[in-house]
C-alpha positions as CSV (number, residue, x, y, z in Angstrom):
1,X,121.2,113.2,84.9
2,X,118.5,113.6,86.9
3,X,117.9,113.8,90.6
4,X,115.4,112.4,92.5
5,X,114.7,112.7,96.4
6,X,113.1,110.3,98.9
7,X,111.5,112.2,101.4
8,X,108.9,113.3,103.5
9,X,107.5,116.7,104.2
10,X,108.4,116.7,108.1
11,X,111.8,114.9,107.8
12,X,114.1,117.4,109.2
13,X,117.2,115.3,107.7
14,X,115.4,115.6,104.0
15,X,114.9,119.9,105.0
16,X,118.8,119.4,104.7
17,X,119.1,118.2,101.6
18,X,116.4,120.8,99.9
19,X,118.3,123.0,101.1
20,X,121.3,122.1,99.5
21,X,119.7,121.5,96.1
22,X,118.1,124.3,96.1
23,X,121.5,126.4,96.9
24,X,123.1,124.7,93.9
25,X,120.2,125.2,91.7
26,X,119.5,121.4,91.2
27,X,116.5,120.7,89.9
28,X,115.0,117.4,91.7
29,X,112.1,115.7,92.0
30,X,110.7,114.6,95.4
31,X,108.9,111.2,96.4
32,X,107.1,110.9,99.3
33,X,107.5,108.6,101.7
34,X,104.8,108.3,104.4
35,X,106.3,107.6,107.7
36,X,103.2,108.2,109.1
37,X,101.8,105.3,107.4
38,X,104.7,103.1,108.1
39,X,105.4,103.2,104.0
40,X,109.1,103.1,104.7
41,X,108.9,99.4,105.6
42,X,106.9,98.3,102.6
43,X,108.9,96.2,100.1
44,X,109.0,98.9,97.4
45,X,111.3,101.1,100.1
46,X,113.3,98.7,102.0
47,X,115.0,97.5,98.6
48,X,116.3,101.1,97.9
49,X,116.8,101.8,102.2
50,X,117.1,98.7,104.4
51,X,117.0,100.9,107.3
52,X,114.0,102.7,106.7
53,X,114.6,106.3,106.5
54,X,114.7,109.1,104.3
55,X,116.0,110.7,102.9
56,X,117.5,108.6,100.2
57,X,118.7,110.8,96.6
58,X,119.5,108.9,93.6
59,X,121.3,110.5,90.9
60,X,123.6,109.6,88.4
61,X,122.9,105.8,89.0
62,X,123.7,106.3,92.5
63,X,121.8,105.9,95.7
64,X,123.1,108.2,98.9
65,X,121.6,107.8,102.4
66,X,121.9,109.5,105.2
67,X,121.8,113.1,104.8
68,X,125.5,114.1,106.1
69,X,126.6,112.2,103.6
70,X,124.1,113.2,100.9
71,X,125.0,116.7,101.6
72,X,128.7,116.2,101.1
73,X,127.9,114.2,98.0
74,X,126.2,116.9,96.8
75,X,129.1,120.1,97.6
76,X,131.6,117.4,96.0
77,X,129.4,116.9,92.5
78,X,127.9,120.5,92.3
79,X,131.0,122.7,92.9
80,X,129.3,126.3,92.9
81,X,128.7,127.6,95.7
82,X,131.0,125.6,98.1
83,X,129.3,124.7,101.4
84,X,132.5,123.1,103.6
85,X,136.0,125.3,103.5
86,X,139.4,124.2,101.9
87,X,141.0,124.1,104.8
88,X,141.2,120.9,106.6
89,X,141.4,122.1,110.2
90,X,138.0,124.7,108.9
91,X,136.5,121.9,107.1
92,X,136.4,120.4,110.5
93,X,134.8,122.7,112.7
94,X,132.2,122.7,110.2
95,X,131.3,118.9,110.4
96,X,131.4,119.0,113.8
97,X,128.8,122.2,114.9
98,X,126.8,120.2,111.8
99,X,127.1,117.0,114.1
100,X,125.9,118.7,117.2
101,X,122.4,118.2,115.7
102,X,122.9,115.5,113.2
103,X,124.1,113.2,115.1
104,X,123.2,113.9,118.7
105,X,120.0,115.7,119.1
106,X,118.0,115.0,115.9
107,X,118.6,110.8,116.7
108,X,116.9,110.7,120.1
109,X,113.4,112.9,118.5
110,X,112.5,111.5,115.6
111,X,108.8,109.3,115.4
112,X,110.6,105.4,115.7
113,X,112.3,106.4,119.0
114,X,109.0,108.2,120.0
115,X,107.2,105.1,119.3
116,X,109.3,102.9,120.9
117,X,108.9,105.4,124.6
118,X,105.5,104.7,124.0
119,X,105.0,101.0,123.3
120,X,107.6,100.3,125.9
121,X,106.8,102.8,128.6
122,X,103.4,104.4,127.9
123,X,105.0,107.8,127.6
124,X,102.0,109.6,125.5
125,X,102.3,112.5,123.1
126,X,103.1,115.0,126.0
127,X,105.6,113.1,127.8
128,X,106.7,112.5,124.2
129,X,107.4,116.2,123.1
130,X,108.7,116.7,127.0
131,X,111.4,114.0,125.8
132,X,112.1,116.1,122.7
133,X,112.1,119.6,124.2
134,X,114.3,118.2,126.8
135,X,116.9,117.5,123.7
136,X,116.6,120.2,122.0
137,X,117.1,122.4,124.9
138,X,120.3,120.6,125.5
139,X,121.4,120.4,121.8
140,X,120.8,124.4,121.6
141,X,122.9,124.8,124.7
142,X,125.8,123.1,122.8
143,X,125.6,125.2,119.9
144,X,125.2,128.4,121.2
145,X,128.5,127.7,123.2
146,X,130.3,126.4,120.4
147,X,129.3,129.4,118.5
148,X,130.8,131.2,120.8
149,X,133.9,129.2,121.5
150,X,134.5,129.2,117.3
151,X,134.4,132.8,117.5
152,X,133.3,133.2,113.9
153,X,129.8,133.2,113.7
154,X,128.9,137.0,111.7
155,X,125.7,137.0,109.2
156,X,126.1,132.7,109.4
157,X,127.8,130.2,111.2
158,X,131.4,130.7,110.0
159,X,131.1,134.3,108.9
160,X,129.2,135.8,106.4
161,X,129.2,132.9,103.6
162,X,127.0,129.6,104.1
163,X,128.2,126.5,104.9
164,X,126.9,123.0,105.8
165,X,127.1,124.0,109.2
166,X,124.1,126.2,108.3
167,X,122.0,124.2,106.8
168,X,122.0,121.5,110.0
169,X,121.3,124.2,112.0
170,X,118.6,125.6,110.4
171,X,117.3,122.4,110.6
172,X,117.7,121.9,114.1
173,X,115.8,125.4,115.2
174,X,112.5,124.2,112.7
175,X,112.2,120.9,115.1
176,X,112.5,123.3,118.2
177,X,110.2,125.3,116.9
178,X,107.9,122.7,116.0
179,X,108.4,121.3,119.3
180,X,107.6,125.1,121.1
181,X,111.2,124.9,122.3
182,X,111.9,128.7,124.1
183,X,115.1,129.7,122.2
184,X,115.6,132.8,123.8
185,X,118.3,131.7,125.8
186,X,120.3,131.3,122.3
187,X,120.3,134.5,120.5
188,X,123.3,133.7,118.4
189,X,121.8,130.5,116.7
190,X,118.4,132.4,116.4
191,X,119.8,135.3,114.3
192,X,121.6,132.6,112.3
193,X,118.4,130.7,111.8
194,X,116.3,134.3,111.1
195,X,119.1,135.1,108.4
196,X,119.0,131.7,106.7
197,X,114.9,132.0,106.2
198,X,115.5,134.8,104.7
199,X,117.1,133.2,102.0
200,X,114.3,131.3,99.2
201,X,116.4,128.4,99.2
202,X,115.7,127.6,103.6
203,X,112.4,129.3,103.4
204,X,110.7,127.4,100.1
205,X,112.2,123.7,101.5
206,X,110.6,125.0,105.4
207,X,108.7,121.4,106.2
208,X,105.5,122.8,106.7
209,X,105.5,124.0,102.5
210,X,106.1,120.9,101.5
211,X,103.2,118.6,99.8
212,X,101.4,116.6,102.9
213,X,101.8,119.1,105.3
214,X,99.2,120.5,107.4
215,X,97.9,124.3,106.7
216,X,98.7,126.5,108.9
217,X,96.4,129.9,109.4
């Protein structure tokens, strides 16, 4: 069956799911949507996403939002290799460091909540990216500790095999980095990040590859 992928080249939640696909070997085809242009509220979109987002993957008749969920979908379908542990307790830990950014820093950055600080409050594109620095300073904060606190980090996250936890984090240092975010104060999540971009699979779904995006000397 094949698999296709809503996305858009600097959705950090469709980074995630490359990722994934591209760690199982799925071949997929991506379709753009322009968030940019506001082509997520066109009638075409909202019928396969009411609320408006990527990404969105269809496969197998089915259609997954919400890339947590997505990325589960995916480890469940594609068994080889595994991205969450067996173990329930393990399984977990991983979800949660995964949420960190997934759920609490990546919500507050993204372009309708940027838009809405600047229709409603006049914050402009500086006061904007202050906002998200601001976020992501806090969200690195909580996963360096929680590295640390886990007590497993080695190569990756939970050791030296790659889990989901991974990918949302890799995730979450390419939107500090895009938003100049100083992440020396986290050395642990950096030399997770710098081992994951070694690997094709992070590095060739990077945002700034991907169709639309702007070049970069």
């Amino acid at each position: 069956m094949s698999v296709t992928l809503y996305g858009f080249w600097r959705s950090l939640a469709a980074y995630r799911v490359r990722v994934a696909l591209n760690l199982k070997g799925i071949a997929f085809e991506e379709i753009a949507i322009n968030l940019a242009t506001g082509e997520q509220f066109g009638e075409a979109y909202e019928s396969l996403n009411p609320q408006h987002v990527v990404p969105l993957l269809k496969h197998d008749g089915h259609e997954i939002t919400q890339s947590m969920a997505i990325l589960e979908y995916i480890d469940e379908v594609w068994s080889s290799p595994k991205l969450l542990p067996g173990d329930a307790f393990e399984k977990a830990q991983n979800r949660a460091l995964a949420l960190v950014t997934i759920a609490d820093t990546h919500p507050l950055i993204v372009p309708r909540i940027r838009n809405f600080l600047n229709s409603e409050w006049n914050l402009d594109e500086s006061a904007q990216t202050k906002w998200a620095q601001h976020w992501f300073t806090l969200g690195n904060q909580s996963i360096e500790k929680s590295l640390i606190k886990i007590g497993k980090a080695g190569t990756y996250s939970f050791g030296n095999e790659l889990t989901l936890a991974d990918i949302a984090l890799a995730s979450h240092v390419i939107g500090a980095n895009l938003f100049k975010v100083d992440m020396s104060l986290t050395p642990i999540l950096q030399d997770i990040f710098s081992n994951c971009m070694r690997l094709p699979a992070f590095a060739d779904a990077h945002p700034l590859k991907q169709a639309g995006a702007p070049k970069v000397n």
